[in-house]
Backbone bond lengths (Angstrom), bond angles and torsions (degrees), N, CA, C in turn:
res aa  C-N    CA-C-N  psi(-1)  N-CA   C-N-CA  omega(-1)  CA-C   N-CA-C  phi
1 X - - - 1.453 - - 1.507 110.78 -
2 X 1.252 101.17 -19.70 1.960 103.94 -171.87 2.023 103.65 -58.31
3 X 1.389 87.61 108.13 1.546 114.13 -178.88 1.636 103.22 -38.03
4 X 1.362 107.61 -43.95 1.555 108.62 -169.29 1.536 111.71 -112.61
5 X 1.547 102.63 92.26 1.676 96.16 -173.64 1.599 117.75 -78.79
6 X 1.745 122.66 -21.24 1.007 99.25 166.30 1.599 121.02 -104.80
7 X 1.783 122.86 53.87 1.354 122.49 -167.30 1.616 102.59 -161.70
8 X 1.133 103.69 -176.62 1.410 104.96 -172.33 1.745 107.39 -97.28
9 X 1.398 127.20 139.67 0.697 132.87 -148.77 1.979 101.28 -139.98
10 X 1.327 117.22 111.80 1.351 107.34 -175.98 1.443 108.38 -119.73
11 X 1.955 121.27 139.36 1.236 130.52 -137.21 1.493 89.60 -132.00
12 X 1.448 122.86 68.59 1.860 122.51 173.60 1.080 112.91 -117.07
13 X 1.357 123.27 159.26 1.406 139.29 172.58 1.536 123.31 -127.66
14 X 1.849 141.57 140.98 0.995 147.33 -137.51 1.173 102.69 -68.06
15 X 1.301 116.92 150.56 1.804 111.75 172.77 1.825 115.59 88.16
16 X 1.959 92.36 -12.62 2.082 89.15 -165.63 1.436 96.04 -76.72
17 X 1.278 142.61 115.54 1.341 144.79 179.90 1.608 102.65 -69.23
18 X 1.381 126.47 -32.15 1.760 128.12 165.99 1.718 97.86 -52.64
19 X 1.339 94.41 -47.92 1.765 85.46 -159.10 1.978 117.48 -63.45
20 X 1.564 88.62 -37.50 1.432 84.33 168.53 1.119 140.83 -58.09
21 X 1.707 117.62 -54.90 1.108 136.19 122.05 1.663 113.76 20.18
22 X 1.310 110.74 -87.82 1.574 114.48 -168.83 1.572 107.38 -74.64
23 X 1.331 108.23 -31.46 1.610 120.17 173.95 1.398 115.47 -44.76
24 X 1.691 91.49 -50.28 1.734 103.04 166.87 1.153 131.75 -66.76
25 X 1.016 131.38 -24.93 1.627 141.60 -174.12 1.360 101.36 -100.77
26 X 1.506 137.02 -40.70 1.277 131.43 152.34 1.689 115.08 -47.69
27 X 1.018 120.04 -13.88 1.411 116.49 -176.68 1.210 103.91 -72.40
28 X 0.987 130.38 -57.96 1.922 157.37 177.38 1.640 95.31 -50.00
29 X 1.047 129.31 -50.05 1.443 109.23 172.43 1.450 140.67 -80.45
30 X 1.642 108.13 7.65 1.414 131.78 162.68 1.780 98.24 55.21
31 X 1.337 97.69 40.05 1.756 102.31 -168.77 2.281 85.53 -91.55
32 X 1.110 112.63 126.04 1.009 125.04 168.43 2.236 119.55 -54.95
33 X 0.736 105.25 120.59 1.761 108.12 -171.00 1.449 106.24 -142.00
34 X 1.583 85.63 -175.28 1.684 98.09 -175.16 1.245 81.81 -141.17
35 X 1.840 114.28 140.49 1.364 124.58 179.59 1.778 96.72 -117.90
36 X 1.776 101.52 125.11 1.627 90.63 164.56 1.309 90.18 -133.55
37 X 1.878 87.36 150.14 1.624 102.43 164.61 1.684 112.96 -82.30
38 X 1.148 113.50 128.92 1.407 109.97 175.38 1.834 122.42 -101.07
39 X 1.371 78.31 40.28 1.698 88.46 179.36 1.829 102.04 -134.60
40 X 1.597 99.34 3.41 1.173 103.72 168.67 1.361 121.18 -130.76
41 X 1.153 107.70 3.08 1.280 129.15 160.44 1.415 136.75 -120.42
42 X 1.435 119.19 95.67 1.589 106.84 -162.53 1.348 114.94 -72.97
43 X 1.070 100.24 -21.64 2.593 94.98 178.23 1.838 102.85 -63.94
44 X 1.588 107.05 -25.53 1.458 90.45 -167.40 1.787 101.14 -92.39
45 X 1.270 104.47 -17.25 1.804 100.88 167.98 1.358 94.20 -80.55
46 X 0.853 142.16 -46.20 1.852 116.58 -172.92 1.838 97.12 -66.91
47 X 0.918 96.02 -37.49 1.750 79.67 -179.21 1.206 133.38 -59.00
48 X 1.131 108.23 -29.85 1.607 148.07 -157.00 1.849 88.16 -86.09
49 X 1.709 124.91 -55.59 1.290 137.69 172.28 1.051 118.83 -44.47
50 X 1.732 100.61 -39.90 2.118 101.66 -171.29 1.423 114.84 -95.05
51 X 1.638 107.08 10.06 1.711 109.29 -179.55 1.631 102.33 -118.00
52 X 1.901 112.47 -14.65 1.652 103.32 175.28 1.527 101.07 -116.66
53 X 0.827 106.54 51.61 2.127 103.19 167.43 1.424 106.56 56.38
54 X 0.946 99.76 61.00 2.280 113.73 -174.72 1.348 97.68 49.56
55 X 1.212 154.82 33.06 1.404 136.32 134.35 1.669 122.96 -103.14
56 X 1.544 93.59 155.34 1.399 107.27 -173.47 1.502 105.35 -79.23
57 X 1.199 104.83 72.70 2.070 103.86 -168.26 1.811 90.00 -80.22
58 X 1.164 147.92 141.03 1.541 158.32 108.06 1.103 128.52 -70.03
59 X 1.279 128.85 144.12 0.887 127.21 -18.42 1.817 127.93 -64.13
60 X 1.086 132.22 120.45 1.407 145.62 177.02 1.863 105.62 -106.60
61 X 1.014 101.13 135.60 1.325 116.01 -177.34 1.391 127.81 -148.31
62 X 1.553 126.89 137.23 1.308 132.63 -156.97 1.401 87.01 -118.56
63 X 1.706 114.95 165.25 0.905 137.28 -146.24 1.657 109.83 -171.65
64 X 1.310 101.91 79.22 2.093 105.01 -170.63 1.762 90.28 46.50
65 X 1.118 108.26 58.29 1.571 123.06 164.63 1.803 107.46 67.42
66 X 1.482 129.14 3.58 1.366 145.50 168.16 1.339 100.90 -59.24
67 X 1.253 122.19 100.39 1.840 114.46 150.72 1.528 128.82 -75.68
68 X 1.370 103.49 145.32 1.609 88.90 171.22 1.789 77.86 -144.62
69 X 1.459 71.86 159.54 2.132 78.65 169.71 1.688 106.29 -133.64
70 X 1.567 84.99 137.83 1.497 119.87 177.14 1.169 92.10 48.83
71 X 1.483 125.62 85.05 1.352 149.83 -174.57 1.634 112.19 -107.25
72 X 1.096 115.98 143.46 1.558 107.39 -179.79 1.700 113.39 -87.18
73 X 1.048 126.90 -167.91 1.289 127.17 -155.72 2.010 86.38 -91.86
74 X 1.364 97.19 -62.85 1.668 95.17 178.35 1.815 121.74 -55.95
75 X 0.979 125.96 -2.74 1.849 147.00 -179.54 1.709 81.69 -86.19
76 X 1.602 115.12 -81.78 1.248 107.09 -163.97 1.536 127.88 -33.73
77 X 1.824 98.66 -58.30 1.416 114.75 -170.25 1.807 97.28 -63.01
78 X 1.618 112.59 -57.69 1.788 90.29 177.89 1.713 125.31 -29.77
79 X 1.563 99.90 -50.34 1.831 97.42 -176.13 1.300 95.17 -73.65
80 X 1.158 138.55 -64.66 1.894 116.92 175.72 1.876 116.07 -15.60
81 X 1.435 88.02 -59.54 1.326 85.27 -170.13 1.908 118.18 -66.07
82 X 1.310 102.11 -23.13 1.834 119.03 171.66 1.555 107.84 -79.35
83 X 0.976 132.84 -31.45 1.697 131.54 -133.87 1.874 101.00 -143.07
84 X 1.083 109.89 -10.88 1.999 112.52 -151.23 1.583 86.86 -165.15
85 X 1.262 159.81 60.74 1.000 140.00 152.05 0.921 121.74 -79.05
86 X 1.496 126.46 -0.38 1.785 121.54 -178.78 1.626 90.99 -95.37
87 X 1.454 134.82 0.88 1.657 119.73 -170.87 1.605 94.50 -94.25
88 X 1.675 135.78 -9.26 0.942 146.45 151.30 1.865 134.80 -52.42
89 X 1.134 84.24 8.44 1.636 102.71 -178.75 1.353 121.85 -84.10
């Protein structure tokens, strides 16, 4: 379902103190993304379900369509740097 298969793609909802968190530290790396709320979007909470073992875990994040959940800021940028190295420009 990750909207942006060749980019980074971030999967949080209001109130997730993880999500901000990484939101913030992703800010600082001027790494280009897509932010969805998955409390306002139900395809990206079911999506979000079939990559964390039926829970709505956030932050979840794709990666040239790569999920990982509740990933740290250095997890992301490694698969950027494996999977997305031209969003590193």
């Amino acid at each position: 379902m990750s909207e942006n298969q060749d980019g980074v793609v971030v999967y949080w909802r209001p109130g997730c103190v993880y999500c901000m968190k990484l939101r913030l530290r992703l800010l600082f790396t001027r790494l280009p993304r897509t932010k969805i709320n998955i409390w306002r979007d139900p395809a990206a909470a079911a999506f979000v379900r079939t990559v964390a073992d039926g829970n709505e875990t956030v932050p979840t994040v794709t990666v040239a369509g790569r999920p990982m959940v509740n990933p740290s800021k250095r997890q992301v940028l490694e698969a950027v740097r494996s999977y997305a190295p031209h969003l590193l420009s």
